[in-house]
C-alpha positions as YAML, in Angstrom:
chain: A
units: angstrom
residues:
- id: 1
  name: UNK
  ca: [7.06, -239.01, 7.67]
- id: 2
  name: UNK
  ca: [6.31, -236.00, 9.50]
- id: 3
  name: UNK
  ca: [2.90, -234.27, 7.90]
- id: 4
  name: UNK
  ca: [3.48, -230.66, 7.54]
- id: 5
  name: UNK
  ca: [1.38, -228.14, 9.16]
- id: 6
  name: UNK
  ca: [0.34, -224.83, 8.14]
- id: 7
  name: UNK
  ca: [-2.07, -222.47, 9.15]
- id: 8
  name: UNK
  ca: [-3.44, -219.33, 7.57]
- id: 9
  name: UNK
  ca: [-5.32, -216.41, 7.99]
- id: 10
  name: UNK
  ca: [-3.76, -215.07, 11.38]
- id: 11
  name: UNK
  ca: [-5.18, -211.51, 12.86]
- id: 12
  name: UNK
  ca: [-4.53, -211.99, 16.18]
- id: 13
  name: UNK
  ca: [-1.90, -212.27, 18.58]
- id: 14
  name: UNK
  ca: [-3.47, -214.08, 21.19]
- id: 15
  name: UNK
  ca: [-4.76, -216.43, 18.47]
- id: 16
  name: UNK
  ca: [-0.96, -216.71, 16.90]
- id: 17
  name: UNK
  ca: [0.53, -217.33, 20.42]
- id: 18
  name: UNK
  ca: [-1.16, -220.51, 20.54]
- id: 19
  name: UNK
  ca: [-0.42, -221.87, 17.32]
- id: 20
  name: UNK
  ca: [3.09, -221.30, 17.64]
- id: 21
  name: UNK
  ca: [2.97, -223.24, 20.69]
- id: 22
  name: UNK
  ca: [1.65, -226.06, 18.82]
- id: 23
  name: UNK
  ca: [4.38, -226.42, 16.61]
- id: 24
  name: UNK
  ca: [2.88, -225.90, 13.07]
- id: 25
  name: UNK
  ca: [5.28, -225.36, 10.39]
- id: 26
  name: UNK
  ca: [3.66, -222.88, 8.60]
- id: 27
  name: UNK
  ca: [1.56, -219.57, 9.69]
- id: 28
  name: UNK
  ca: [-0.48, -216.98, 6.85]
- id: 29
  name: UNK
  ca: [-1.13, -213.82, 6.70]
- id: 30
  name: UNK
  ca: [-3.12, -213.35, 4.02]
- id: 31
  name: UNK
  ca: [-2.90, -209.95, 1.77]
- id: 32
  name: UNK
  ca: [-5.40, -210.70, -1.10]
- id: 33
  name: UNK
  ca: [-8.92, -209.50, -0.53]
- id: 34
  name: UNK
  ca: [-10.85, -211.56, 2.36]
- id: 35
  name: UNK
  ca: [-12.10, -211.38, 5.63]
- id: 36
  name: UNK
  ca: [-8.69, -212.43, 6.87]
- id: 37
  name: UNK
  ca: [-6.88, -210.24, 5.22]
- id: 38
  name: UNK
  ca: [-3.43, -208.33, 6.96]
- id: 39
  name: UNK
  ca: [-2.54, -204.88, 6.32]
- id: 40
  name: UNK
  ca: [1.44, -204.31, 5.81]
- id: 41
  name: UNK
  ca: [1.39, -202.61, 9.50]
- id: 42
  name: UNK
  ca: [-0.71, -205.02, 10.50]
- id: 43
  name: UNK
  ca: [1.76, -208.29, 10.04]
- id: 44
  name: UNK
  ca: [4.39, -206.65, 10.95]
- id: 45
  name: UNK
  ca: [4.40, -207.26, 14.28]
- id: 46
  name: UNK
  ca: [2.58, -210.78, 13.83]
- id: 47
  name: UNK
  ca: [5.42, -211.76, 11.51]
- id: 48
  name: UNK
  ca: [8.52, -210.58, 14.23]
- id: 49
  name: UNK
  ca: [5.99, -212.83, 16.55]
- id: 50
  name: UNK
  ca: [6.63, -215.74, 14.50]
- id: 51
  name: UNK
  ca: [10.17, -215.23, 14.34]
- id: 52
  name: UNK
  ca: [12.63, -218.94, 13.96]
- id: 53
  name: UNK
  ca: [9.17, -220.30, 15.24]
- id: 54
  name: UNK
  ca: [7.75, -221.23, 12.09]
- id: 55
  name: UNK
  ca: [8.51, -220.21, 8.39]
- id: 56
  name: UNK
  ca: [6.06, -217.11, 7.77]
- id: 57
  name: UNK
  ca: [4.00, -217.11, 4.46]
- id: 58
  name: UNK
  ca: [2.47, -214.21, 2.69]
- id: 59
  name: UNK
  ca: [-0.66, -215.38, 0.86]
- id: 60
  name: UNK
  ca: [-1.62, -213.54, -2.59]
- id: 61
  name: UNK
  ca: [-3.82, -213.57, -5.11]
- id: 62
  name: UNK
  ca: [-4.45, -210.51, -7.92]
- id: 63
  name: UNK
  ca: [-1.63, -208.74, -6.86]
- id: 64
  name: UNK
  ca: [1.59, -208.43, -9.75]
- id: 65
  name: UNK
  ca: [4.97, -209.89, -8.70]
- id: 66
  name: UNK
  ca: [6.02, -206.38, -8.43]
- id: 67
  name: UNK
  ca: [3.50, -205.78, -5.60]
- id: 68
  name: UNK
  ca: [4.28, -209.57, -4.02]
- id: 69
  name: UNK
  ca: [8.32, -208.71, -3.80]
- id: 70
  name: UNK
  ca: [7.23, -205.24, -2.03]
- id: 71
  name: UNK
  ca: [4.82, -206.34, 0.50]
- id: 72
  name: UNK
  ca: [7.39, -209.35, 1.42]
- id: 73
  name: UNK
  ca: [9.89, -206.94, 1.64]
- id: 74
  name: UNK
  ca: [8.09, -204.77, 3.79]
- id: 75
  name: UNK
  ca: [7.04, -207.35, 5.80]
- id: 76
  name: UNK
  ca: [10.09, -209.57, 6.46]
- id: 77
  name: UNK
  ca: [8.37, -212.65, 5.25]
- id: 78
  name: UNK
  ca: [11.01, -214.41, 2.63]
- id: 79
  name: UNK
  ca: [7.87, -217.23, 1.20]
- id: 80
  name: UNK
  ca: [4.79, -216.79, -1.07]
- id: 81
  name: UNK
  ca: [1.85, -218.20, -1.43]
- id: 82
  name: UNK
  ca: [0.16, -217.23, -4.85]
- id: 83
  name: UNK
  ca: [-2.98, -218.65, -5.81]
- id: 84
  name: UNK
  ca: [-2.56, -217.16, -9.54]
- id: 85
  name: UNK
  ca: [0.64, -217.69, -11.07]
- id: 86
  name: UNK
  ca: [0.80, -218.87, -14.66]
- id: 87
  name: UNK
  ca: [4.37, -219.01, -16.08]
- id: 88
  name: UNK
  ca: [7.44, -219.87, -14.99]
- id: 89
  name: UNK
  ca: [8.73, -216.45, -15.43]
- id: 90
  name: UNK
  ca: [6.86, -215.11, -12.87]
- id: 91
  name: UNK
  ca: [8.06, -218.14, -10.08]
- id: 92
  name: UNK
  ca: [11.82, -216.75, -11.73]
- id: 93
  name: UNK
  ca: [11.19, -213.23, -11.24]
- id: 94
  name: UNK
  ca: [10.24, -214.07, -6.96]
- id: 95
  name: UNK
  ca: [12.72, -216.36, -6.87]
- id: 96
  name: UNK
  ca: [15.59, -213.84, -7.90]
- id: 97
  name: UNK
  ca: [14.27, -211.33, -5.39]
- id: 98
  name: UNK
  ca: [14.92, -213.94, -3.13]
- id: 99
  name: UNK
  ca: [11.82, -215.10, -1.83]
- id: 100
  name: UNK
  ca: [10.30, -219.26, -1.82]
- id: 101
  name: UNK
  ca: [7.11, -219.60, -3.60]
- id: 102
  name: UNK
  ca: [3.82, -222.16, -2.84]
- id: 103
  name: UNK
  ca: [2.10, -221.87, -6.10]
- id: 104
  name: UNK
  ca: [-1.65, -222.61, -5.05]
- id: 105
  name: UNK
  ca: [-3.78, -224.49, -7.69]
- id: 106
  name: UNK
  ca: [-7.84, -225.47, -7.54]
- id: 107
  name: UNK
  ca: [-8.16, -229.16, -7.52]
- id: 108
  name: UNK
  ca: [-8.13, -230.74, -10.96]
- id: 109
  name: UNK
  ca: [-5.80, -228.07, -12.67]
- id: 110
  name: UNK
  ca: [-2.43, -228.42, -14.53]
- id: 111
  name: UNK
  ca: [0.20, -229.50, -12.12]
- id: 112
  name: UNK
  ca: [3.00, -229.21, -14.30]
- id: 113
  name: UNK
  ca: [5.82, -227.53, -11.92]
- id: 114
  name: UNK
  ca: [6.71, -224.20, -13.49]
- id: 115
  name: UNK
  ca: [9.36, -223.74, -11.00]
- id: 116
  name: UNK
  ca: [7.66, -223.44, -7.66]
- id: 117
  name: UNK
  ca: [9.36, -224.63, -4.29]
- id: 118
  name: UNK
  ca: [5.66, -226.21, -3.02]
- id: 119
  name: UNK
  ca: [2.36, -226.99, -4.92]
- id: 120
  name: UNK
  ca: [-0.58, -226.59, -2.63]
- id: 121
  name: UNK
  ca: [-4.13, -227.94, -4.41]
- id: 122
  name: UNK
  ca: [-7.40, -226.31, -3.11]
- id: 123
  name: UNK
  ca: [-10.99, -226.17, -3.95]
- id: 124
  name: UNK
  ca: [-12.09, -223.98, -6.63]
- id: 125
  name: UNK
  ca: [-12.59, -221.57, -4.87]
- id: 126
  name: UNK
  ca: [-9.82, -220.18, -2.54]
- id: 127
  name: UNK
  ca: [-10.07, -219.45, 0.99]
- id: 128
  name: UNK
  ca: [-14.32, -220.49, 1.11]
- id: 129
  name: UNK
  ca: [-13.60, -223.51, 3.41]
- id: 130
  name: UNK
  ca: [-15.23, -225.68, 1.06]
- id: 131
  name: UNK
  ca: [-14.04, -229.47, 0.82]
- id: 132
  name: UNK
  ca: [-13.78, -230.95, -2.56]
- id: 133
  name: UNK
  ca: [-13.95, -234.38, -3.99]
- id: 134
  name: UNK
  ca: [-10.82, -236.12, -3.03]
- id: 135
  name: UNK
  ca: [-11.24, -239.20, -4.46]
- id: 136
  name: UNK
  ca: [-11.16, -237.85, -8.00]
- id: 137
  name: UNK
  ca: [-7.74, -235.81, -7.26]
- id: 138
  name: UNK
  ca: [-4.92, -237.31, -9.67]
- id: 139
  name: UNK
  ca: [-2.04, -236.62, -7.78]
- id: 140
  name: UNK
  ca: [0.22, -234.34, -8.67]
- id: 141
  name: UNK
  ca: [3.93, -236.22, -9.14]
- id: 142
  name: UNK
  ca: [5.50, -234.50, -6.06]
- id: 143
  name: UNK
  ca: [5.17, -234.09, -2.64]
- id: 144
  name: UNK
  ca: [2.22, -231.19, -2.31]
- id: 145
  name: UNK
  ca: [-0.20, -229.93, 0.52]
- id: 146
  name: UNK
  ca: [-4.14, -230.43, 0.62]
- id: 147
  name: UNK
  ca: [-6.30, -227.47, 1.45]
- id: 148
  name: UNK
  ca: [-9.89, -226.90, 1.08]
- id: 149
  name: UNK
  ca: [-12.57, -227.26, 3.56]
- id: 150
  name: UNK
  ca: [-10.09, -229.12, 6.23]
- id: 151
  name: UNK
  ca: [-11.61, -229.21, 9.85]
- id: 152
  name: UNK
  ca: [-10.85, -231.43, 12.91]
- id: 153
  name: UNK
  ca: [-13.52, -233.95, 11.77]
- id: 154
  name: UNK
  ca: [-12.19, -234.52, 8.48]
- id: 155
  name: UNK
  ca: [-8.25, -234.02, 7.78]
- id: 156
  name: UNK
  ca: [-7.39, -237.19, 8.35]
- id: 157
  name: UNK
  ca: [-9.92, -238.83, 5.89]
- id: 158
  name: UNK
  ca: [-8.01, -235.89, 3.28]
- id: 159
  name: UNK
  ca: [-4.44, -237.22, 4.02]
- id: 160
  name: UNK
  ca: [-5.28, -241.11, 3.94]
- id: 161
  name: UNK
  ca: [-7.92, -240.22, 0.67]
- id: 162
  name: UNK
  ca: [-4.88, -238.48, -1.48]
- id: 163
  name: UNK
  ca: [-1.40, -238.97, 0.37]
- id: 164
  name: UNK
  ca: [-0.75, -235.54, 0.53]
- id: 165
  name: UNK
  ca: [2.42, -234.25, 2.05]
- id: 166
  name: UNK
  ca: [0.98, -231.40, 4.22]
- id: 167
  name: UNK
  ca: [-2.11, -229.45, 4.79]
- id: 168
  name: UNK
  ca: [-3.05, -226.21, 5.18]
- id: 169
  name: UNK
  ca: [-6.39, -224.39, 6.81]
- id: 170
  name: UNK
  ca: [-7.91, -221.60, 7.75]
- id: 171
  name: UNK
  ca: [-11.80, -221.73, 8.11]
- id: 172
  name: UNK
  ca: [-11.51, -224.86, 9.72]
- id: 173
  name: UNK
  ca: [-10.05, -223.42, 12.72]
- id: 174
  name: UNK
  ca: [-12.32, -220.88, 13.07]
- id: 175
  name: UNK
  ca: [-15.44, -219.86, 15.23]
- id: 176
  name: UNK
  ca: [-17.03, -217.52, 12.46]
- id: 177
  name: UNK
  ca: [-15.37, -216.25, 9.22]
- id: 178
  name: UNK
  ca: [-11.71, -214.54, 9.98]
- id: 179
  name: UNK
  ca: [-11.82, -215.39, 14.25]
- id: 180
  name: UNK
  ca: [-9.76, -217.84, 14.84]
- id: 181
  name: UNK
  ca: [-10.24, -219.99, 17.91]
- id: 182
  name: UNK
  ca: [-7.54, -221.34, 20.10]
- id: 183
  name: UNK
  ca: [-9.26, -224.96, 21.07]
- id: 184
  name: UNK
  ca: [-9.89, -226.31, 17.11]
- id: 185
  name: UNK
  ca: [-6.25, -224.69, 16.45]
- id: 186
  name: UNK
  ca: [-4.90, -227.25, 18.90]
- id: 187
  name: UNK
  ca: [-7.83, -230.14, 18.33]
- id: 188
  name: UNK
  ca: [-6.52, -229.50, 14.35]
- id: 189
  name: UNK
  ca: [-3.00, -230.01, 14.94]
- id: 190
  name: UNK
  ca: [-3.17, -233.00, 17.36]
- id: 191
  name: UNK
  ca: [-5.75, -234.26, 14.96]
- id: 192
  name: UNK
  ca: [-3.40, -234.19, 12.04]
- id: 193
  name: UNK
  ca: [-0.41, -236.03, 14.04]
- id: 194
  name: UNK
  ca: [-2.07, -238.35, 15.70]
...
C-alpha cells in the first residue's frame, strides 16, 4: 500500500513547484495563525498552481465553519483540515457546502469518527514540529495520517512505530520556521517511499 503524502505550509512558488514534481498527494496552505500562514490572495494563485496535481487542503484552526466554507470558497480548495472540530454537526454543516474534511486531533484524544472523511493525529501542539511518543499511540480504528515533528531522519521509524496510513509535515521540510527548502522536500518524500 501506497503511503500517502502531504505537505503543508506552502508560501512559495518556487518551493510548491518542486513538491508537485515529487508527486505528494497532498499540499497546505495554512489560514490559522502561524508563521506559515496564506492570505486569501495569497493562495490563490498557489492553489490554481496545484491544479489536478495534487488535492489542495486548507488548514484551520479558531476559525467558525462559516468562515472555513468562505475562505474555501474563495479559494477554490474543496478539503479542510480543522484542528478543532467537536461535533458532528459541524463535519455535516462542511460537508453540505460541499467541501471533504481532515479532522486533526493531538495524540491521545477521542478518536471516535464524528463524520470526518480523514483523521490526522498530531502532537499537542499543532504545527510546533514537535515529535511525540509513538509508542503509546492506541490506534485509532481506521486508516489515519501521522503528523508531528516528522523529518527525513525519522518518518520512517513513525510509520513502522504506529502503521499509519499517511503523513503529513511541515517543519520538517524546512530550513527555518515557514521557508521551505526544496532538497529535504524531495529527501522527505523519497524517504517516505522508499
Amino acid at each position: 500500500m501506497v503511503t500517502f503524502i502531504k505537505l503543508c505550509g506552502f508560501r512559495e512558488q518556487s518551493t510548491l513547484d518542486v513538491a508537485l514534481s515529487s508527486n505528494v498527494d497532498a499540499i497546505g496552505f495554512v489560514f490559522a495563525p502561524s508563521p506559515r500562514r496564506v492570505t486569501v490572495e495569497h493562495a490563490l494563485p498557489l492553489v490554481a498552481l496545484v491544479g489536478s496535481h495534487a488535492e489542495a487542503v486548507g488548514v484551520f484552526k479558531g476559525s467558525t465553519v462559516s468562515e472555513i466554507v468562505a475562505t474555501a470558497s474563495q479559494v477554490g480548495i474543496s478539503t479542510v483540515q480543522v484542528h478543532d472540530l467537536r461535533t458532528g454537526a459541524q463535519v455535516d454543516e462542511l460537508h453540505r457546502a460541499g467541501l471533504r474534511v481532515y479532522r486533526a486531533v493531538a495524540a491521545g484524544s477521542d478518536y471516535t469518527s464524528l463524520g470526518e472523511d480523514g483523521l490526522l493525529v498530531d502532537g499537542s501542539v499543532a504545527g510546533a514540529g514537535a515529535t511525540w511518543d509513538w509508542n503509546l499511540l492506541q490506534r485509532p480504528a481506521q486508516p489515519w495520517i501521522l503528523a508531528g515533528g516528522l523529518s527525513v531522519e525519522n518518518v520512517r521509524a513513525g510509520l513502522d512505530a504506529t502503521g499509519a496510513a499517511g503523513v503529513d509535515v511541515s517543519s520538517g521540510i524546512e530550513i527555518e520556521r515557514g521557508v521551505k527548502d526544496p532538497t529535504l522536500i524531495e529527501r522527505f518524500v523519497a524517504e517516505v517511499r522508499r
